[in-house]
C-alpha positions in Angstrom: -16.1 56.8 -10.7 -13.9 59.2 -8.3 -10.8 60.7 -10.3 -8.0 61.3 -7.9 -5.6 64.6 -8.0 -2.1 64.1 -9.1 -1.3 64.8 -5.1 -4.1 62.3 -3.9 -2.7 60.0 -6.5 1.4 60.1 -5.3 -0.2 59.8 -1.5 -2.1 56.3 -2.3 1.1 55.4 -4.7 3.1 56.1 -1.5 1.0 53.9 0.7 1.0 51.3 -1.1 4.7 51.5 -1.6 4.8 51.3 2.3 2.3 48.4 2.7 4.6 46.8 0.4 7.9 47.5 2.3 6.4 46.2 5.5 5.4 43.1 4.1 8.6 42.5 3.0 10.1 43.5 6.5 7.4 41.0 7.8 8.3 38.0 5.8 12.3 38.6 6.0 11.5 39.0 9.7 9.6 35.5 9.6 12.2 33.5 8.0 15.2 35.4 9.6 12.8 33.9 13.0 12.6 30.6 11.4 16.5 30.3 11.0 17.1 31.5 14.2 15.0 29.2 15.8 16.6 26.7 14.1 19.8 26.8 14.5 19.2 27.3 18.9 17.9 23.6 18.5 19.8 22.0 16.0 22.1 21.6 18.8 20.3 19.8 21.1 18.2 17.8 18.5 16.7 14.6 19.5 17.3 15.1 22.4 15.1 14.4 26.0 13.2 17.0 28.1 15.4 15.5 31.0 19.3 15.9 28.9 17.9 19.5 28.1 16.3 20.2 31.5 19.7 19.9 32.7 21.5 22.1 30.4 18.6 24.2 29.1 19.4 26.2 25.6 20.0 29.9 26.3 22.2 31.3 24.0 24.0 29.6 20.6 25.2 26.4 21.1 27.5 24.2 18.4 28.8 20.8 18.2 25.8 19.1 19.6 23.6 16.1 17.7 25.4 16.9 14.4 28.5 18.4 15.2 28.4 21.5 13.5 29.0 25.4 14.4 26.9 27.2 16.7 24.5 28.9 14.6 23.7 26.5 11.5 20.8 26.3 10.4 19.5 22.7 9.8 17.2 21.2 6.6 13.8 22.8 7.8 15.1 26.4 7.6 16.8 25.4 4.2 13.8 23.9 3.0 11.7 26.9 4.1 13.5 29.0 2.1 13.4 27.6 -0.5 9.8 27.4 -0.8 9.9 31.2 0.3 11.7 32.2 -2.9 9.3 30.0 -4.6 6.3 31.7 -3.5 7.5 35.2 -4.6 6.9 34.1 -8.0 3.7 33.2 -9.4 2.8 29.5 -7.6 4.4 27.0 -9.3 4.7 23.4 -8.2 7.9 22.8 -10.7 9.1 25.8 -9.0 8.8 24.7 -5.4 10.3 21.0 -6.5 13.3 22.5 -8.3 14.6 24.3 -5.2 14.3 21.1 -3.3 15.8 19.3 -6.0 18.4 21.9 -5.8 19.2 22.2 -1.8 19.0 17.8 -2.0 21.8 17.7 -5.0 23.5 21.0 -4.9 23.1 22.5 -1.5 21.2 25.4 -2.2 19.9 27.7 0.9 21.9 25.6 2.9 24.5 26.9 5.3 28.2 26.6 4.8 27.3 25.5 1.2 26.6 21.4 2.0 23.5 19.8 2.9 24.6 18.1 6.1 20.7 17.1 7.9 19.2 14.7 5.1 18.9 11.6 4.9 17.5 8.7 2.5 14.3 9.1 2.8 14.4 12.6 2.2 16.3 12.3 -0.9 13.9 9.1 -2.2 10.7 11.9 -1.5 11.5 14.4 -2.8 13.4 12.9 -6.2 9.8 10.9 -6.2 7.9 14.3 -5.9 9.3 15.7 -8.5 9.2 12.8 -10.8 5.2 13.0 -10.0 5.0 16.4 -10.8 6.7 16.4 -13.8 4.7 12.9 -14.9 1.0 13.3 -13.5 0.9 17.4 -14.3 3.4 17.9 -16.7 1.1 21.2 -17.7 2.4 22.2 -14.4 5.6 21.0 -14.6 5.9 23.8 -17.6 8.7 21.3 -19.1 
């Protein structure tokens, strides 16, 4: 076994400390991509190739399919998110069903503090996701 100097040991300490930082540039990066993307197409959502051919998305755009501000982020960012913060724990299924509970009834990760994109079915699955987590794998549950 190779015993490292207190100066070899501070130089691996310091790399790792760097590997570290990038990866955490890399995943904000990621998600701050995610909401960005997003919220250009939120805009024109559901839309046709032809109605978007004709005014092509170039820049921030608000008030389109749900009427909101240019720049919000819809549901999928929200929901991203929330699995994000998830994952920087441990991996937890409770965990990742909680924050969806959470953005569904008390709009968290969601922008301008509502939950304005969801709709019935998402509330029915994920309220039934978490009712089959906590009942088929209550172990996992942790409650």
């Amino acid at each position: 076994m190779r015993h490292y100097s207190n100066e070899e040991h501070k130089v691996n300490q310091a790399a790792k400390l760097q590997e570290m930082y990038i990866e955490k540039d890399i995943c904000r990066d990621i998600l701050l991509g995610i909401a960005v993307g997003d919220a250009l197409g939120v805009p024109v959502e559901f839309k046709s190739r032809d109605v978007i051919a004709k005014k092509p998305v170039t820049d921030m755009m608000g008030y389109g399919t749900y009427h909101l501000p240019e720049g919000t982020f819809s549901d999928d960012s929200s929901l991203a998110f929330c699995l994000a913060e998830a994952l920087t724990q441990p991996f937890s299924l409770s965990a990742i069903a909680d924050n969806f509970i959470a953005w569904l009834y008390n709009n968290y990760w969601t922008p301008r503090e509502r939950c304005s994109m969801w709709d019935s079915l998402q509330r029915r699955l994920l309220t039934g996701f978490s009712r089959v987590i906590r009942r088929k794998w209550p172990a996992v549950w942790g409650k």
